[in-house]
C-alpha positions as CSV (number, residue, x, y, z in Angstrom):
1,X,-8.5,-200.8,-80.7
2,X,-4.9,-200.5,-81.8
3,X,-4.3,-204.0,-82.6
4,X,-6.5,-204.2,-85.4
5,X,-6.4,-203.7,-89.0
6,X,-9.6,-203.7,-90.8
7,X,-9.0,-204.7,-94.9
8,X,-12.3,-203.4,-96.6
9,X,-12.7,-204.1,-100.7
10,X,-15.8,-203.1,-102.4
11,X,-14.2,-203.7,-105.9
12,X,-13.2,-206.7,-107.3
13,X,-10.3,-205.6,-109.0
14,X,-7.8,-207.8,-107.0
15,X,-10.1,-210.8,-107.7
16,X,-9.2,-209.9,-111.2
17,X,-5.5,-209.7,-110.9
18,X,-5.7,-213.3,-108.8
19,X,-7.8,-215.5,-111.3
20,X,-5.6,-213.9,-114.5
21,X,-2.8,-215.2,-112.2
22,X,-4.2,-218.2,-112.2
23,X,-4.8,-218.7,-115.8
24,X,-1.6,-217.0,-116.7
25,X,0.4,-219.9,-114.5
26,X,-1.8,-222.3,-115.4
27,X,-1.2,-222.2,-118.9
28,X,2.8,-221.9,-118.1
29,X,2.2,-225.2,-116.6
30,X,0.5,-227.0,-119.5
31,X,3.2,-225.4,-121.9
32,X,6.2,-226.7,-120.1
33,X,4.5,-230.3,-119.4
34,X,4.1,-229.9,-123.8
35,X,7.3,-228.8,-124.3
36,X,9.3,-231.3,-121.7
37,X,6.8,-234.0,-120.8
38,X,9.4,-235.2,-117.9
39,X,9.6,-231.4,-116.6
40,X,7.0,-232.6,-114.3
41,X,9.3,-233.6,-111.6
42,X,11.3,-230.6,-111.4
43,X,10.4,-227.5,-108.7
44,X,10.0,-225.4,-111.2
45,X,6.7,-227.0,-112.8
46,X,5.8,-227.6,-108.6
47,X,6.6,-224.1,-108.2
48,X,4.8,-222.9,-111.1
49,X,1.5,-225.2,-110.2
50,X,1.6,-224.1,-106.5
51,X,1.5,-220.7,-107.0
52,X,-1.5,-221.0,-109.6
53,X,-3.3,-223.1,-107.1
54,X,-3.0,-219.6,-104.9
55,X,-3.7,-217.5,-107.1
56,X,-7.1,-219.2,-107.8
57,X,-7.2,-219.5,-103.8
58,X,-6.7,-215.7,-103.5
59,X,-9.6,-215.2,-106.7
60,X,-12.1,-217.4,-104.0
61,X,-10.9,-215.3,-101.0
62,X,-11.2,-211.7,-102.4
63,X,-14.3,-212.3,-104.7
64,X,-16.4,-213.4,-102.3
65,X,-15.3,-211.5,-99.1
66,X,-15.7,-207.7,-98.9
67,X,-13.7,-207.1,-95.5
68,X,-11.4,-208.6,-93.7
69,X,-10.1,-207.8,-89.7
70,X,-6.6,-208.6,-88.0
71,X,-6.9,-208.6,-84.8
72,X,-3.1,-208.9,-82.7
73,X,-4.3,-209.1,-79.3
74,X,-6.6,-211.9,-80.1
75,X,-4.2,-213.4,-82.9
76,X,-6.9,-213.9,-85.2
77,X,-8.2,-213.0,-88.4
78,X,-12.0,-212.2,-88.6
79,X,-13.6,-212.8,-92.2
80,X,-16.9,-210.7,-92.5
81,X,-19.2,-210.9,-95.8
């Protein structure tokens, strides 16, 4: 039983703070494809896309999950509803 790590949320506070992640970087993105339309092959606009696409991956993750168990002897990750 020491080998696992239980994550429980009941609030969806850190769905919050994913999804305005999301927007927030999302809308960075649009403003530097506006401001320099050939910014789009640079890392930074890659960079800046990627991590939005997480953050709206982490907003699906927490929102709908309410616990979460890590289990290091089995070296797996357990997602309950």
């Amino acid at each position: 039983m020491e080998n696992l790590l239980v994550v429980t949320s009941s609030s969806n506070m850190l769905a919050g703070m994913f999804l305005a992640c999301f927007v927030l970087l999302g809308i960075l993105a649009v403003v530097m494809v506006i401001r320099d339309p050939g910014s789009r092959a640079t890392e930074r606009f890659g960079g800046t896309v990627a991590a939005s696409i997480v953050g709206l991956l982490g907003f699906a993750a927490m929102f709908e999950t309410s616990e979460f168990t890590f289990d290091r002897g089995k070296r797996e990750v357990r997602w309950h509803d």
